[in-house]
C-alpha positions as CSV (number, residue, x, y, z in Angstrom):
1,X,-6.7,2.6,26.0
2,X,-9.7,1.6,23.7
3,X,-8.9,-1.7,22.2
4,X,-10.5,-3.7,19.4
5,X,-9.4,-7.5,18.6
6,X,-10.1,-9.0,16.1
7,X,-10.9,-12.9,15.3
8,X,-6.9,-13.6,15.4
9,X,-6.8,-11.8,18.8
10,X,-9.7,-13.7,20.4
11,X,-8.2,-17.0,19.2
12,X,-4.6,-15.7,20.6
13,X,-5.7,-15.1,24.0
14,X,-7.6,-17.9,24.6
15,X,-4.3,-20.0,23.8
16,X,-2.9,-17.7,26.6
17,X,-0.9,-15.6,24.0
18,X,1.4,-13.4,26.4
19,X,2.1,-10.6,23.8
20,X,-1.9,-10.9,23.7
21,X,-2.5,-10.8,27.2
22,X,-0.7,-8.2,28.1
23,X,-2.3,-5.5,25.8
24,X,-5.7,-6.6,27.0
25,X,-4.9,-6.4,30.7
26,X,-3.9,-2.5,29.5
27,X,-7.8,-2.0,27.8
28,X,-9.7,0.1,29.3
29,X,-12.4,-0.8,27.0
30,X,-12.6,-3.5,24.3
31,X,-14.8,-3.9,21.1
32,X,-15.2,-7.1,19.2
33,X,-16.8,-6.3,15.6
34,X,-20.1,-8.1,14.8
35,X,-18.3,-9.4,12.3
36,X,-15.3,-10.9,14.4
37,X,-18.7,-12.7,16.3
38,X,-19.7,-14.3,12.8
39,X,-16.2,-15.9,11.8
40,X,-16.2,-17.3,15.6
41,X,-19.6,-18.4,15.6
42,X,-18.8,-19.8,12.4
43,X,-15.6,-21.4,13.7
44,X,-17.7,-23.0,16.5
45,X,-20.2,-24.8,14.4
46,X,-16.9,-26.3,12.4
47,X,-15.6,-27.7,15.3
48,X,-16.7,-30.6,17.9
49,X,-16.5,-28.0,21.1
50,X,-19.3,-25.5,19.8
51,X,-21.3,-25.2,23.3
52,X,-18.0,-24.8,25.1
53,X,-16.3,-22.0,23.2
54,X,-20.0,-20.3,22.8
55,X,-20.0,-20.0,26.7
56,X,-16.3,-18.8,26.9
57,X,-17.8,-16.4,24.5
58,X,-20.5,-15.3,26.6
59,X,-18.7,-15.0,29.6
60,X,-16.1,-12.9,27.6
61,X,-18.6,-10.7,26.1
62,X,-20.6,-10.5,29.2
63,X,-17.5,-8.4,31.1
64,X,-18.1,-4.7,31.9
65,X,-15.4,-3.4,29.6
66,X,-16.3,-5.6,26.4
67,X,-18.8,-3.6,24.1
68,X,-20.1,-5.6,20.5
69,X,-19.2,-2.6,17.4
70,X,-22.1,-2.7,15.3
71,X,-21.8,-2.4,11.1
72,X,-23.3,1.1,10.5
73,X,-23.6,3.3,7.9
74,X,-20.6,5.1,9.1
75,X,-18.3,1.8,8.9
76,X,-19.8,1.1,5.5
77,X,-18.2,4.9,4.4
78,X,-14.5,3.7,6.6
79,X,-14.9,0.5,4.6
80,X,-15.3,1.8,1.3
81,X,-12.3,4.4,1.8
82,X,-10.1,1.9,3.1
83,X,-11.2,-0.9,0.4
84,X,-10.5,1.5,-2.2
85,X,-7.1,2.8,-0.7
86,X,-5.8,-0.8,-1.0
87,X,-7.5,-1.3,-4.7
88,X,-5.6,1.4,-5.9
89,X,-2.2,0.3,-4.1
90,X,-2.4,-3.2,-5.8
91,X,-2.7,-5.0,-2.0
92,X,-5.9,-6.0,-1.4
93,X,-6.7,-7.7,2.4
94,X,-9.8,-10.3,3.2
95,X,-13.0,-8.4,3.4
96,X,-14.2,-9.5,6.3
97,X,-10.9,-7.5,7.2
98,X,-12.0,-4.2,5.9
99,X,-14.9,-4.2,7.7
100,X,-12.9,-5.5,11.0
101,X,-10.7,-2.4,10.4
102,X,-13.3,0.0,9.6
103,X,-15.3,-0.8,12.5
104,X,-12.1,-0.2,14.5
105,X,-11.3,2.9,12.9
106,X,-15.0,4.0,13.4
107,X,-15.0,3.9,17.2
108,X,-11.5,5.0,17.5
109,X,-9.8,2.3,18.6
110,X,-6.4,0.2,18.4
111,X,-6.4,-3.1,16.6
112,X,-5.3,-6.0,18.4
113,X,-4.6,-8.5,15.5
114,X,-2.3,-11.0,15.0
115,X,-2.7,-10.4,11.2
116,X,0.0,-8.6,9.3
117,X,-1.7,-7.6,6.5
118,X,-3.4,-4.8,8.7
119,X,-0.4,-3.4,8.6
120,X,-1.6,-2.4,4.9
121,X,-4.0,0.2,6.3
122,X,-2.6,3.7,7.0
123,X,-4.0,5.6,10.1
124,X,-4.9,1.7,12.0
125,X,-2.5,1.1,14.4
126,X,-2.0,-2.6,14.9
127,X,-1.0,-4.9,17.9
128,X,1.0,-6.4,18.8
């Protein structure tokens, strides 16, 4: 199973989130968004533990099965659908969100969020 978390997700499992956890352990591959890595990074400098949680980072993103999802020009075109989609439905989502669920939706993969306003977007299936 082809898994992508987003910043939610990340945040859950390293609080040892069981319902977390347990679809990770299932992955056979999972993405993280470039943009998922700019709201951590960001979260990092915020905080007084920025060299810590950049390592756990590393180490997390340095395992076999994690690959980073680029922003292409093909997530732009998922974004735009999907932005539109919820423009016209009168439920709009964070945009860093969009992309998040484009980039997902780009490279076929699940969404592991903890967010349930992804639930919005038709066609992205959302865990847990």
């Amino acid at each position: 199973m082809k898994i992508a978390i987003d910043t939610s997700a990340y945040s859950a499992m390293g609080r040892g989130d069981k319902s977390v956890l347990s679809v990770i352990e299932t992955a056979t591959t999972l993405g993280i968004c470039a943009v998922v890595l700019g709201e951590l990074y960001t979260g990092f400098r915020s905080g007084s533990h920025e060299p810590v949680n950049r390592g756990l980072l590393k180490r997390f993103l340095d395992k076999p099965s994690v690959k980073v999802l680029p922003v292409t020009g093909e997530t732009a075109l998922h974004y735009a659908e999907i932005d539109a989609y919820l423009r016209r439905k009168g439920r709009p989502i964070p945009r860093n969100d969009i992309w998040i669920a484009a980039s997902a939706m780009e490279h076929g993969m699940q969404l592991l969020t903890k967010d349930s306003h992804f639930a919005e977007i038709p066609l992205l299936v959302s865990r847990p």
